[in-house]
N, C-alpha and C positions, 0 to 999 in steps of 0.2 A: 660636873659630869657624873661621877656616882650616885650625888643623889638624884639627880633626873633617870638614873638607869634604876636604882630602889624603888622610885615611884612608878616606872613600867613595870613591873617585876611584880610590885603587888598590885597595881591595877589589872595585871591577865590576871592573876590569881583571884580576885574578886568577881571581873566577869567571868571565868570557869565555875566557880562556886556557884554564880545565881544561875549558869547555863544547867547545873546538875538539878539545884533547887527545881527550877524550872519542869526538867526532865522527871525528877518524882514525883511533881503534883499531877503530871500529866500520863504519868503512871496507872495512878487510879482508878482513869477512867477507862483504859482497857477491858471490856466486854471478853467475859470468858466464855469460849464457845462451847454448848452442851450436846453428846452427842444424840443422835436420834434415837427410840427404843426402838424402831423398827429395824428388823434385818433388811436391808437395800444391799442391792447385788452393785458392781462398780459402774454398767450402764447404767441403771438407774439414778445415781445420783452424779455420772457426767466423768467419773474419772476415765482417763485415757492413758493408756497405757505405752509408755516409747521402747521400740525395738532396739536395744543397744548393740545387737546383734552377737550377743553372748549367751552361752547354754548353760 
């Protein structure tokens, strides 16, 4: 019974490890987004603005 519960125990722990591995090689490929040089006013590039209705 223990050692069948040892072997659960470190098998999540091996799959979390390769979930992380996983997670940082896929890290890398995130595109960093550069901003524009131009000055763009917020309609021009589509923001909208929500009335929270606070002053």
């Amino acid at each position: 019974m223990n050692e069948a519960m040892l072997h659960g125990i470190n098998f999540t722990f091996f799959i979390s490890t390769l979930i992380a591995v996983i997670a940082l090689i896929l890290a890398f490929f995130i595109k960093r987004v550069k901003p524009n040089q131009e000055d763009k006013t917020d309609e021009e590039v589509g923001v909208q603005h929500v009335d929270t209705g606070k002053e």
